[in-house]
Backbone as CSV, one residue per row, in Angstrom:
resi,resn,N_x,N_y,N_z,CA_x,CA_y,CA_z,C_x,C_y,C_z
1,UNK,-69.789,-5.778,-59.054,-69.304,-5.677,-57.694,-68.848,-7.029,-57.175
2,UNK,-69.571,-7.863,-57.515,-69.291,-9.507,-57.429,-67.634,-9.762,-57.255
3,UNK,-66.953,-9.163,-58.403,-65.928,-9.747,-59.087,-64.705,-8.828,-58.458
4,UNK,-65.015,-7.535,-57.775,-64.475,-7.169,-56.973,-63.846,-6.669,-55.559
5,UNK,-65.237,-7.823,-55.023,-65.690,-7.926,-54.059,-64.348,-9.097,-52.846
6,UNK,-63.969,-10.188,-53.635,-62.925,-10.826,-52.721,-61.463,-10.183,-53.110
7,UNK,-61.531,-9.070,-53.527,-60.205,-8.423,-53.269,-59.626,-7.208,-52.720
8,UNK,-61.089,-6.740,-52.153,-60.988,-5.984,-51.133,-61.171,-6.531,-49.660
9,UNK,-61.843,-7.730,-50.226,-61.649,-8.305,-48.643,-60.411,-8.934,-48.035
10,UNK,-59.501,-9.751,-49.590,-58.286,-9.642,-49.263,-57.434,-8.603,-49.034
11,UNK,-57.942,-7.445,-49.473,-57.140,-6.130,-48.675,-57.132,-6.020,-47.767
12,UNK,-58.381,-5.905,-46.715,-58.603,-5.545,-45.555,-58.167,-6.776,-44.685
13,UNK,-58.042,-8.115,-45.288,-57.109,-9.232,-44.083,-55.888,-8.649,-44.212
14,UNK,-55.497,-8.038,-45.263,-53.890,-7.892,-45.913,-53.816,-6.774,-44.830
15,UNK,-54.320,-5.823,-44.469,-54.230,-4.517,-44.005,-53.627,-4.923,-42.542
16,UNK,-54.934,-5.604,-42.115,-54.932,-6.164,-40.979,-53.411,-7.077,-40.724
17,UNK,-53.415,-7.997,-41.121,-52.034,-9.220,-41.109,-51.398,-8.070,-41.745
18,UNK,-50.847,-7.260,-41.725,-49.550,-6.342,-42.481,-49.223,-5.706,-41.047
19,UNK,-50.491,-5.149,-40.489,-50.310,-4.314,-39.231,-49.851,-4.967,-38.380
20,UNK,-50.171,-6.269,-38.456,-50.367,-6.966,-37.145,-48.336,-7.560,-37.015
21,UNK,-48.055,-8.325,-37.874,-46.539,-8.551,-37.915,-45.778,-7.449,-38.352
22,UNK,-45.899,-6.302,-38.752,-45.694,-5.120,-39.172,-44.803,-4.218,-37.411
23,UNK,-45.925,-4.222,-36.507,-46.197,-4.150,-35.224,-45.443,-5.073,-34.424
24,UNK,-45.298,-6.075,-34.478,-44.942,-7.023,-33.784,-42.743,-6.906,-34.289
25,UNK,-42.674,-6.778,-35.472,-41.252,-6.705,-35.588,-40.680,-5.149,-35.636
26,UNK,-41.725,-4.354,-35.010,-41.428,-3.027,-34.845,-40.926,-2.296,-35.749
27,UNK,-41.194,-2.726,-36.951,-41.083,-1.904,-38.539,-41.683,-0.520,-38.330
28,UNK,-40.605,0.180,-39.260,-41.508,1.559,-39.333,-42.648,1.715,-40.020
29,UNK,-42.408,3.146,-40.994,-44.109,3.377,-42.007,-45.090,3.684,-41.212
30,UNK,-45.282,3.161,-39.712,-46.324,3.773,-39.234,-47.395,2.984,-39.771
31,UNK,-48.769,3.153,-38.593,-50.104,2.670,-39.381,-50.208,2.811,-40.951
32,UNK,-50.148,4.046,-41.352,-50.858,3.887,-42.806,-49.726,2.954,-43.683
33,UNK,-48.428,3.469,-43.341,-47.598,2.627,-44.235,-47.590,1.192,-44.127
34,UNK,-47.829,0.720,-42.764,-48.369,-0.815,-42.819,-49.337,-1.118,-43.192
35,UNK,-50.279,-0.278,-43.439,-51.841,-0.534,-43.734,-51.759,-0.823,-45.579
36,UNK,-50.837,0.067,-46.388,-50.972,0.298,-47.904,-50.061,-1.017,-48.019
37,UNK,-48.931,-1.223,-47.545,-48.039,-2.276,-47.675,-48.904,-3.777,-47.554
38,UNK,-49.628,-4.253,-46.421,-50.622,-5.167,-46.357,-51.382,-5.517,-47.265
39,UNK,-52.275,-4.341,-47.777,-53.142,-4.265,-48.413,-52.688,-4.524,-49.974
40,UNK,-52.009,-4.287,-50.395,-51.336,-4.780,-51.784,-50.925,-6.230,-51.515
41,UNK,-50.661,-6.443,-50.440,-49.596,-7.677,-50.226,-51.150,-9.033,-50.068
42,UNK,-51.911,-8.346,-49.681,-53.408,-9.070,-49.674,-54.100,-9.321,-51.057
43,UNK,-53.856,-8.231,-51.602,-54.827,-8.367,-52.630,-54.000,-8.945,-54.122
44,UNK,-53.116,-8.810,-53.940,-51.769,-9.715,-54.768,-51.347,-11.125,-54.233
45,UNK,-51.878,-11.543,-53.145,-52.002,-13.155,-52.761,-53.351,-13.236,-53.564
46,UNK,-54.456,-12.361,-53.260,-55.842,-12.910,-53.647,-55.264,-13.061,-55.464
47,UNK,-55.418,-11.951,-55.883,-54.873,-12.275,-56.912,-54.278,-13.668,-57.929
48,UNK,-53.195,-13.871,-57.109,-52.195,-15.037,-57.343,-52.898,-16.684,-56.954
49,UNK,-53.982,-16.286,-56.411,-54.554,-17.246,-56.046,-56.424,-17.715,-56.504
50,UNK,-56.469,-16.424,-57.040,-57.450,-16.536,-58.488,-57.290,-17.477,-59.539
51,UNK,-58.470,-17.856,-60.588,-58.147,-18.454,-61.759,-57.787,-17.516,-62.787
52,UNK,-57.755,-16.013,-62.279,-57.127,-15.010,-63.715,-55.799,-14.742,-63.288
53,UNK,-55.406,-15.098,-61.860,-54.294,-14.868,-61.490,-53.360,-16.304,-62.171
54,UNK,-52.143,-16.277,-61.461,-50.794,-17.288,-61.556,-51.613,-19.195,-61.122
55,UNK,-52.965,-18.713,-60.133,-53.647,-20.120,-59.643,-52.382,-20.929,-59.193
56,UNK,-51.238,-20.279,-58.094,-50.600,-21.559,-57.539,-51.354,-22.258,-56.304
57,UNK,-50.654,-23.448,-56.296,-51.079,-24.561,-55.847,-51.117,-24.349,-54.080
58,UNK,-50.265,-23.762,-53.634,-50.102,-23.555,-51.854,-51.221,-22.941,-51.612
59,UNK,-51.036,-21.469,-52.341,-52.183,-20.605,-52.142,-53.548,-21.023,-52.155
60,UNK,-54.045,-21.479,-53.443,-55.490,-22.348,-53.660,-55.829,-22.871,-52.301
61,UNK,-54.730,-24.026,-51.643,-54.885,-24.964,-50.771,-55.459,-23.763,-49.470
62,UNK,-54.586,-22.756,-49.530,-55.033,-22.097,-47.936,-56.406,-21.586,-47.607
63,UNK,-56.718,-21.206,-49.109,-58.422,-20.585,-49.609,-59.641,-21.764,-48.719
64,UNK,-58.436,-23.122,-49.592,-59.269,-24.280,-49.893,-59.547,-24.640,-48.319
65,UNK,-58.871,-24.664,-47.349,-58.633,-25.476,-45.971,-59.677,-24.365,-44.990
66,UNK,-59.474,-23.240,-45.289,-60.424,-22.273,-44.398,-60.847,-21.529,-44.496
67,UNK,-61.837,-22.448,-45.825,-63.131,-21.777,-46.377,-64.343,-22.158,-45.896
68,UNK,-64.415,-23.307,-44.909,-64.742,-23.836,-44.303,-65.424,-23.481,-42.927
69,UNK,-64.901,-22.404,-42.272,-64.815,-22.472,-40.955,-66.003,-22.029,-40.381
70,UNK,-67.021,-21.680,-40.557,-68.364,-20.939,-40.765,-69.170,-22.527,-40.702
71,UNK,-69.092,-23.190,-40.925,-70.305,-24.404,-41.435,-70.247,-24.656,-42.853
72,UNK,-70.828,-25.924,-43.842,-71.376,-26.414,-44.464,-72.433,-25.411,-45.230
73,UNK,-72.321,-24.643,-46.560,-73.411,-24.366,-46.966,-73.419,-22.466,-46.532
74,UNK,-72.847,-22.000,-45.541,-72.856,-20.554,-44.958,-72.389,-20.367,-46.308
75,UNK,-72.665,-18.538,-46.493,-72.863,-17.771,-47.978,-71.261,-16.918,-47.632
76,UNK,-70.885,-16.644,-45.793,-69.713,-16.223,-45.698,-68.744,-16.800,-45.540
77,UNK,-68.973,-18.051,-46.102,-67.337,-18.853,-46.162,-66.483,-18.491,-47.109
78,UNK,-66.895,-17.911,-48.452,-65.594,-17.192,-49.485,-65.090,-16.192,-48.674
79,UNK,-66.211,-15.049,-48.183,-65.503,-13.942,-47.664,-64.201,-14.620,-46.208
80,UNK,-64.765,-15.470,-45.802,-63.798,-15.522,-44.842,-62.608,-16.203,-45.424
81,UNK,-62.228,-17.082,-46.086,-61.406,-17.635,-47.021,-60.696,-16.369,-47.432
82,UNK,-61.407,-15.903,-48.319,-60.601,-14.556,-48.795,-59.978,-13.293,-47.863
83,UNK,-60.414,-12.940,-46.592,-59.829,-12.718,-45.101,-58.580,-13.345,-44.643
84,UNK,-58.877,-14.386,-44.562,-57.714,-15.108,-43.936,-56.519,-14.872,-45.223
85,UNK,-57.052,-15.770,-46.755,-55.825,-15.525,-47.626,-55.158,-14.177,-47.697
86,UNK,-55.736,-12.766,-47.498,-55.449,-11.526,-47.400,-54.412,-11.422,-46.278
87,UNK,-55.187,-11.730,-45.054,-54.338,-12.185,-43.928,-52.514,-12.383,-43.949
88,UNK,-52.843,-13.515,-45.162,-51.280,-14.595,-44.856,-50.315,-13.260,-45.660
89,UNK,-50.940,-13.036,-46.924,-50.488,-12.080,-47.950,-49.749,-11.241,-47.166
90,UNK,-50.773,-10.673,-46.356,-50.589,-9.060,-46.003,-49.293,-9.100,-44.948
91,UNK,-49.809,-10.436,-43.996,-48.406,-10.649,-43.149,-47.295,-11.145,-43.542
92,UNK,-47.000,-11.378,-44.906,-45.849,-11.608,-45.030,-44.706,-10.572,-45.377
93,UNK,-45.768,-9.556,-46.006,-45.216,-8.238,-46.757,-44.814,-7.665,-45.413
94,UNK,-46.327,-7.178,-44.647,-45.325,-6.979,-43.399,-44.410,-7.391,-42.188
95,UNK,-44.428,-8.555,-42.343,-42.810,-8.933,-41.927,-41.567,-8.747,-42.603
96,UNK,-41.770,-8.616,-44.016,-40.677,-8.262,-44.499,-40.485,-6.909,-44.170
97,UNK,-41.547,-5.872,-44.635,-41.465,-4.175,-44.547,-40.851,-3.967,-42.933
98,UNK,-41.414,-5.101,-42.050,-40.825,-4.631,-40.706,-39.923,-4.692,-40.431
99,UNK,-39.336,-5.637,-41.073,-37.659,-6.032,-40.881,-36.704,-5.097,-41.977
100,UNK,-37.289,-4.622,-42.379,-36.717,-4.617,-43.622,-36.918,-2.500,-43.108
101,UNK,-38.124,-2.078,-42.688,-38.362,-0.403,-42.864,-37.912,-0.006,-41.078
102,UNK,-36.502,0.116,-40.758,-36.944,0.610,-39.590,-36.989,2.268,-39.175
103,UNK,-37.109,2.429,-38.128,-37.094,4.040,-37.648,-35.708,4.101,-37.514
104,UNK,-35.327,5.435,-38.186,-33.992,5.878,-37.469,-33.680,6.165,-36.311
105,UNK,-32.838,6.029,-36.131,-32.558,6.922,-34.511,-32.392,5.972,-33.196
């Protein structure tokens, strides 16, 4: 569970940051379709930003900068690291899907 544990949490930032700029550029898909779009887009930053993943260098750094934010030593500083990186993931997909999926009509 360990090992699959920060990539659902990058889902659920991804979900979240997908909805959130998803919403904001008035993309279609609707909740769930921003929610599945995020959520891949989260867990494919986490991914990419693993040592089994691609390990690029930007990504690492964002893990690296606010993994922090909790205190010195707290046990939820990965999970939040891995939140936020889900986060960036998820909002980028959905800014694209938003710009990119609109409603007809």
């Amino acid at each position: 569970m360990d090992m699959i544990l920060p990539y659902v949490v990058s889902a659920v930032g991804g979900a979240i940051g997908g909805n959130i700029l998803g919403v904001l550029t008035r993309g279609g898909g609707g909740v769930v379709g921003r929610s599945l779009i995020g959520a891949i887009g989260g867990a494919g930053l986490a991914f990419a930003a693993s040592p089994d993943g691609a390990s690029v260098a930007a990504i690492a750094d964002i893990t690296k900068n606010w993994g922090s934010l909790l205190g010195e030593g707290n046990a939820q500083n990965a999970n939040l690291a891995n939140l936020i990186t889900g986060a960036s993931g998820g909002g980028v997909l959905g800014l694209i899907g938003g710009l990119l999926l609109r409603p007809r009509g």
